[in-house]
N, C-alpha and C positions, 0 to 999 in steps of 0.2 A: 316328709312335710315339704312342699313345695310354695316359691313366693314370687310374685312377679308384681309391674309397674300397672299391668293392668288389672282393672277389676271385670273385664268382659272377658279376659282371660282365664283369671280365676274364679269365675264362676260357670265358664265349661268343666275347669278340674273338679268342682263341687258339684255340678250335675253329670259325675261319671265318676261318684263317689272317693275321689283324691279328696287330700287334706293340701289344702293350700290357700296362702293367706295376701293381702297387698302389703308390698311394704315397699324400700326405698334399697337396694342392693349396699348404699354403702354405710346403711344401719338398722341392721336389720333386730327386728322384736325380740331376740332368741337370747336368754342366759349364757356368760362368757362361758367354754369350757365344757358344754352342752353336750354338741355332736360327735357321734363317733366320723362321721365322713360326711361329708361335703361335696357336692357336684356342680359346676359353672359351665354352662355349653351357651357360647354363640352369645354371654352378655359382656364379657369385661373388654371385647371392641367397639361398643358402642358409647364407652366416655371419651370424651373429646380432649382431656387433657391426661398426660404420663401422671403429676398427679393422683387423678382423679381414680384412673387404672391401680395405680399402687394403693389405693385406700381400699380399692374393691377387694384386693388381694391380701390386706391385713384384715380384712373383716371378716373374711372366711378362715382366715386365721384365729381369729379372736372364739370363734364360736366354738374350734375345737376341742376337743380333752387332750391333754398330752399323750402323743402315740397317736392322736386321730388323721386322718390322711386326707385331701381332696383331691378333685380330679380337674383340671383347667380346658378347656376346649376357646380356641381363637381362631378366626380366621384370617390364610398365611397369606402373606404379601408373595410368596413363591408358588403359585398353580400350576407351577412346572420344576419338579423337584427330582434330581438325579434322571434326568433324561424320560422321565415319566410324566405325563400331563395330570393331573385331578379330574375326577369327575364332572367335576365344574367346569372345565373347560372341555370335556369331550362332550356330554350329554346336550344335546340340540332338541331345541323348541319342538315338539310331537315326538319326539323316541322315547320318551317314558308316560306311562300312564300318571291320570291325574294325583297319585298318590307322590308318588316319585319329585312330581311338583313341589308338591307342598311341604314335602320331608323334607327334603335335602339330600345333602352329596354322601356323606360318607357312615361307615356302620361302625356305629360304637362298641368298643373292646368291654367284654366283659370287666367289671371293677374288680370281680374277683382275682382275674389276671393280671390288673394294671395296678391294685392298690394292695392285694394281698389281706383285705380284711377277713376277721376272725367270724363272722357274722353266718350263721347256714343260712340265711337268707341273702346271700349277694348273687345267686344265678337271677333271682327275680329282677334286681335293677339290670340285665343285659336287655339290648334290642339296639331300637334305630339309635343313631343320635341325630335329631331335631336341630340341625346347621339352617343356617338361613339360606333357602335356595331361589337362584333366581335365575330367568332364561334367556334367549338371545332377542336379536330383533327392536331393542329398544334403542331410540335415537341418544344420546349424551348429549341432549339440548340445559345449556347452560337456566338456573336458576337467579329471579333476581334477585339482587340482592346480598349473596352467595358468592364469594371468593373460592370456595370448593370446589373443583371438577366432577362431572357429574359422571359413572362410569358406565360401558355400554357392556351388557351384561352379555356372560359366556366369552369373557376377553380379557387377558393379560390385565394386572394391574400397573399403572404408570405411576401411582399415586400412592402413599398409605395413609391419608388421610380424601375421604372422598365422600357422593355423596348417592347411594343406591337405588334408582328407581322403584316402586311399586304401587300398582291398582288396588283400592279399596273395594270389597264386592261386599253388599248386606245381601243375607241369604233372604228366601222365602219362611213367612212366618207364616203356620200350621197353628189353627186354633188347639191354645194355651201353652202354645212352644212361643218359647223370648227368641228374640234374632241378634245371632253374632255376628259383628262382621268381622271379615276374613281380607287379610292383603295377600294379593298375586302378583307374582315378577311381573312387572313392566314389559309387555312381550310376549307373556304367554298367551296358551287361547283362551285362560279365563278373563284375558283384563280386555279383549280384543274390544268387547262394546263398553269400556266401562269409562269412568271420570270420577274427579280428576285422580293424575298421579302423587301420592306422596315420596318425597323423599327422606331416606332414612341414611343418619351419620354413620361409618364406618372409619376404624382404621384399622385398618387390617398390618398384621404383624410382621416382622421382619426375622429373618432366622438368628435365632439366640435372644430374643427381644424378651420376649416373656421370659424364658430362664432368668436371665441376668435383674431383673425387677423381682422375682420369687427370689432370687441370691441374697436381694437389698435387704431382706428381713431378716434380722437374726434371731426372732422365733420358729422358725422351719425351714422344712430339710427338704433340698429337691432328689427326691429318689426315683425319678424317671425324666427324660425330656425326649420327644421324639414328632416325627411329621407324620398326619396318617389326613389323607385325602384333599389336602386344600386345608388342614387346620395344624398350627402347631400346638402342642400337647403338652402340658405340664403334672406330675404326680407329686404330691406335697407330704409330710409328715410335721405335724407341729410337736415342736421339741418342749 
């Protein structure tokens, strides 16, 4: 069962027979105690306050059954980790096809490897992981208003708190198809004819950030922390 902010969202997952519902990340509809596991990719850097971060992270706590595990995905303030650049930072505006756009950077580890669940069904959650990708070419023209830095995408962060370009594109509607629209990096070729840009709040993580906020809680257990592509990673267990 999957939940998000939006309802254009979740209602692609309904028209491609997912189970996913609206809700509010930091209370969400589900009985305490509920899930066996828990997944978060690419949502607990988009609250704007530590706060606000740590509520996200006891709520996916709260949902667990003891023994249940989540899996934490953020994006790292380090796109340069151990003498290694990120994806993020190699891949340049046309060397990937338009898929590669829209996914993102990095490939998600099997849960069966990272959380160790009991479940015969955890080869089915492997694949991409859905990181927020964004491409080069965009100016960091200040917002007004806006005290934030605005960041110029496929570049070093200077910032952990900031503020990420992206083009709004409504698709072409086909008699009795609904239209979604879709955001593209600021700078790619799909935003090349498009208006305006929105900007989206980040704050991207710092190494040991998220561990030591997962540590805060003494209802669980961090049994993995590690960097894999531009994201730091956290593995939970609720005690």
């Amino acid at each position: 069962v999957g939940c998000d902010r939006s309802k254009n969202l979740v209602d692609i997952c309904g028209g491609k027979n997912f189970q996913a519902f609206v809700c509010d990340a930091l209370s969400v509809p589900i009985r305490s105690g509920s899930c066996d596991a828990c997944i978060s990719i690419a949502v607990i850097h988009h609250f704007s306050t530590a706060e606000r971060r740590l509520a996200n992270i006891r709520e996916l706590a709260r949902l667990l059954r003891p023994g249940g595990m989540a899996l934490i995905y953020v994006w790292a303030m380090e796109q340069e980790y151990k003498s290694q650049k990120s994806k993020y930072l190699k891949e340049k505006n046309g060397s990937k096809d338009k898929e590669e756009i829209n996914t993102g950077m990095a490939q998600r580890p099997r849960l069966s490897d990272q959380m160790c669940l009991s479940s015969s069904q955890d080869s089915a959650c492997s694949g991409r992981l859905f990181n927020d990708s964004k491409d080069e070419g965009c100016d960091a023209k200040p917002v007004a208003g806006s005290r934030l830095p605005v960041h110029t995408n496929r570049t070093s962060f200077h910032s952990q708190d900031l503020l990420v370009p992206w083009h709004l594109k409504g698709g072409t509607k086909k008699k009795g198809e609904s239209v979604h629209p879709v955001l593209f990096p600021a700078g790619s070729k799909e935003s090349q004819e498009l208006s305006p840009v929105f900007h989206r709040y980040y704050h991207v993580f710092s190494e040991g950030e998220l561990e030591a906020a997962c540590r805060s809680l003494d209802c669980v257990r961090v049994q993995n922390s590690y960097y894999d592509q531009g994201n730091w990673c956290v593995v939970l267990e609720k005690l």
